[in-house]
Backbone as CSV, one residue per row, in Angstrom:
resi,resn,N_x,N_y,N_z,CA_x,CA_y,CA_z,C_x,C_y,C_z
1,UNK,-6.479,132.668,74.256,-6.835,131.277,74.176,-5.658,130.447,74.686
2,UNK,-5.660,129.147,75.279,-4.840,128.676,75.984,-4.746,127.222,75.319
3,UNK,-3.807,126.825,74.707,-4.084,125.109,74.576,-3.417,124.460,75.427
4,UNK,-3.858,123.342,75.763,-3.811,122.187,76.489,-3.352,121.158,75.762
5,UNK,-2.591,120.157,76.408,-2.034,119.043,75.786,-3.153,118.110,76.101
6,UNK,-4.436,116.772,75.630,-4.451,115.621,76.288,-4.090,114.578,75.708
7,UNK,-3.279,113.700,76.758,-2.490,112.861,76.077,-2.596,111.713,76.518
8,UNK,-2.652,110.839,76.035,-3.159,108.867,76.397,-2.245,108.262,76.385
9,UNK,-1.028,107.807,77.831,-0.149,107.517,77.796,-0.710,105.913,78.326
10,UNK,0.100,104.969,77.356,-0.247,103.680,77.316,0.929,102.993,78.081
11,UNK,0.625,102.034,78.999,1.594,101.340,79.864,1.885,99.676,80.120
12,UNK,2.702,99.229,80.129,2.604,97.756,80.184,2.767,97.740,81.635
13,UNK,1.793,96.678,82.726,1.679,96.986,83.755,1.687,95.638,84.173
14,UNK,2.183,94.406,85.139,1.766,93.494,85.617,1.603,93.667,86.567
15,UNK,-0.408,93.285,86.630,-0.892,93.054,87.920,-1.144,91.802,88.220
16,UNK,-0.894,91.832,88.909,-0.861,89.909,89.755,-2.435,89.642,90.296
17,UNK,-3.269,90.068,90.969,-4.129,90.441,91.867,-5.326,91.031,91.755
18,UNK,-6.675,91.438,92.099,-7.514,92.035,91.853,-7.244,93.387,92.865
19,UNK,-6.600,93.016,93.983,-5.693,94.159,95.013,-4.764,95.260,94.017
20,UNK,-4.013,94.197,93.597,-3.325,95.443,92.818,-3.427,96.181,91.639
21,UNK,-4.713,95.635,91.163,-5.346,96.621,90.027,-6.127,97.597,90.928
22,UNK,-6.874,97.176,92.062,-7.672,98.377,92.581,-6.794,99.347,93.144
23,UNK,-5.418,99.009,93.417,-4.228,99.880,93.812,-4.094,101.109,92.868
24,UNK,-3.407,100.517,92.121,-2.938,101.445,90.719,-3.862,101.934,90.151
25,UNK,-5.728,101.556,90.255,-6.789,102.170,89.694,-6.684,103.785,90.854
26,UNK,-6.703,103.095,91.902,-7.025,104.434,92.887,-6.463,105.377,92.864
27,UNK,-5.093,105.110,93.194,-3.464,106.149,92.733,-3.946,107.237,91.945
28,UNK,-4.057,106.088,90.563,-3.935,107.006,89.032,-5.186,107.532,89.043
29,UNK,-6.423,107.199,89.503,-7.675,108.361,89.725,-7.226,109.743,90.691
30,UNK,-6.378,109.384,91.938,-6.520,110.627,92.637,-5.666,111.570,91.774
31,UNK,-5.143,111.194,90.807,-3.658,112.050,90.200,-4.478,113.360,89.379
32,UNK,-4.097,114.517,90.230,-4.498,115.375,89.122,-4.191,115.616,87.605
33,UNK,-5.073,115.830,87.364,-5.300,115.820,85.451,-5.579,114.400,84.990
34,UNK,-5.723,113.527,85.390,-6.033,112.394,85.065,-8.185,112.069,84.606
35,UNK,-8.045,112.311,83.761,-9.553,111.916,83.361,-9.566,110.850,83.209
36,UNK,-9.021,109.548,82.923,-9.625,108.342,82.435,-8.469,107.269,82.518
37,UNK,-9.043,106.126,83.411,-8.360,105.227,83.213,-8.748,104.102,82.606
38,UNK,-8.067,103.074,81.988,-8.492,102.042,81.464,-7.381,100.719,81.795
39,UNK,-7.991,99.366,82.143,-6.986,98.744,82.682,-7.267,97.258,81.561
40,UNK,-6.455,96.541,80.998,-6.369,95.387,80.824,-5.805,94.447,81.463
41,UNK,-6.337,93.486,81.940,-5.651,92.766,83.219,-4.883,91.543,82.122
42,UNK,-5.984,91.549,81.203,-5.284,90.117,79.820,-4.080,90.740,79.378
43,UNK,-3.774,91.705,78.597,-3.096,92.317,77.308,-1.828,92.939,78.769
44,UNK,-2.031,92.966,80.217,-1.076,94.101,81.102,-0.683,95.338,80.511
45,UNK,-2.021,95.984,79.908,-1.554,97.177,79.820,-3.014,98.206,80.217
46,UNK,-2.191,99.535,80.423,-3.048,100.468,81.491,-2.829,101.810,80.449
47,UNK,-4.003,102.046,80.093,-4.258,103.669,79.112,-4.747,104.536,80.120
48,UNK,-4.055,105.924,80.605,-4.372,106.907,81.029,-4.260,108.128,80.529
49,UNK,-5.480,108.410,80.344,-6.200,109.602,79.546,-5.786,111.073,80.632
50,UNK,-5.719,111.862,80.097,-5.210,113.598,80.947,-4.497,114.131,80.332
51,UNK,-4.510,115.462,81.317,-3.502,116.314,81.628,-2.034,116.604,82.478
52,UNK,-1.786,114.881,81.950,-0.343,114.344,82.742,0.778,114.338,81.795
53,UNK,2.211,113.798,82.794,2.683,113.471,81.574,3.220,112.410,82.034
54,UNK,3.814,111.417,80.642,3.902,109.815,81.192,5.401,109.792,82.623
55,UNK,6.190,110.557,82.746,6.825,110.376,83.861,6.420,110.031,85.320
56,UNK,4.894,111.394,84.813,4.496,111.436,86.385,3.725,110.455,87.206
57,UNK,3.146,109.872,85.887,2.126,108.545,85.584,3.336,107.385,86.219
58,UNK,4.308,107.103,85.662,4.750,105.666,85.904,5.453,106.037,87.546
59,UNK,5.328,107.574,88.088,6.105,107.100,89.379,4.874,106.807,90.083
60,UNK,3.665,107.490,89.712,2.512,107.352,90.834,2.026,105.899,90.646
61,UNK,2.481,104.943,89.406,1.915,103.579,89.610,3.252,102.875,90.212
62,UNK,4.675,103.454,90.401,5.596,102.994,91.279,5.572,102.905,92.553
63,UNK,5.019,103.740,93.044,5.004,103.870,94.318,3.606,103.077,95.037
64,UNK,3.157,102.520,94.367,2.060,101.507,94.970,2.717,99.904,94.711
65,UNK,3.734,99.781,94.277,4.944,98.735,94.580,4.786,98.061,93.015
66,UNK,4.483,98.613,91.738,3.973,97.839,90.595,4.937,98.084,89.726
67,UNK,5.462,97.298,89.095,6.379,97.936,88.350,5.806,98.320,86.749
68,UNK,6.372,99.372,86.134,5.463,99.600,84.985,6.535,100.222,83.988
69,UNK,6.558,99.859,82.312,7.098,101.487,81.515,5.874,101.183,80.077
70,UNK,6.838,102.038,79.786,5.759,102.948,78.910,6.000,101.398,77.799
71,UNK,4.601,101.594,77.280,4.008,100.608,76.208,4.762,100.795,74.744
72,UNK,5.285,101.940,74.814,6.193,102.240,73.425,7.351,101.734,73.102
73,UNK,7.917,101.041,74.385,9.326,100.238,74.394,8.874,99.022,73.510
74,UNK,7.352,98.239,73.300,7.160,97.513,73.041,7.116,97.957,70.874
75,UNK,7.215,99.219,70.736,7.185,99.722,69.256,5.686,100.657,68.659
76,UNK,5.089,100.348,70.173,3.923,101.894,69.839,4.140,103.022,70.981
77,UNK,3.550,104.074,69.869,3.656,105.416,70.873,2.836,105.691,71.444
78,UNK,2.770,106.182,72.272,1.714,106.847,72.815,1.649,108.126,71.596
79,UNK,0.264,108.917,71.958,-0.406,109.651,70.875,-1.241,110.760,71.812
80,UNK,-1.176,112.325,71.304,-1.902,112.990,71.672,-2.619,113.795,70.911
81,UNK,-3.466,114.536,72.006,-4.758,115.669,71.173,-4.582,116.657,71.707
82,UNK,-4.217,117.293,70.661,-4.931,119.163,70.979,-6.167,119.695,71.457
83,UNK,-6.260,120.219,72.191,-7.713,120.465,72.752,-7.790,121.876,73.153
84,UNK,-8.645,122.978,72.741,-8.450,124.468,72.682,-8.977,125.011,74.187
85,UNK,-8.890,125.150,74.889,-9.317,125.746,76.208,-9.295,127.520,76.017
86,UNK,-10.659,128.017,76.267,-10.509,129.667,76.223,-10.925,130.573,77.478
């Protein structure tokens, strides 16, 4: 049996634009292990659901010119699930 980490790494993100949310939407969809994104354009923050981990997450929303860190600087963590793969 094999476990898997999935983990919902939460991000504070300012998007300026309806461009640069469809940016950072596209990115973080092609990213493998990425199941789910979720974007707040009010609150600037971006929940991505997978089999990532938050490093790999904030360079792939770097490199579409956005600047981003992790939502936990703000005093929450991100949080994960065990999930049994066999």
């Amino acid at each position: 049996m094999h476990i898997a980490m999935l983990e919902v790494i939460e991000l504070r993100v300012r998007l300026h634009c309806k461009a640069c949310e469809k940016a950072v939407r596209k990115a973080l969809c092609k990213t493998k292990g990425v199941t789910c994104v979720e974007i707040d354009v009010i609150l600037n923050k971006i929940s991505v659901m997978g089999y990532v981990d938050s490093k790999r997450i904030l360079k792939v929303i770097r490199k579409t010119g956005t600047r981003a860190e992790l939502w936990s600087s703000s005093g929450l963590l991100p949080y994960k699930f065990s999930l049994y793969h066999s």
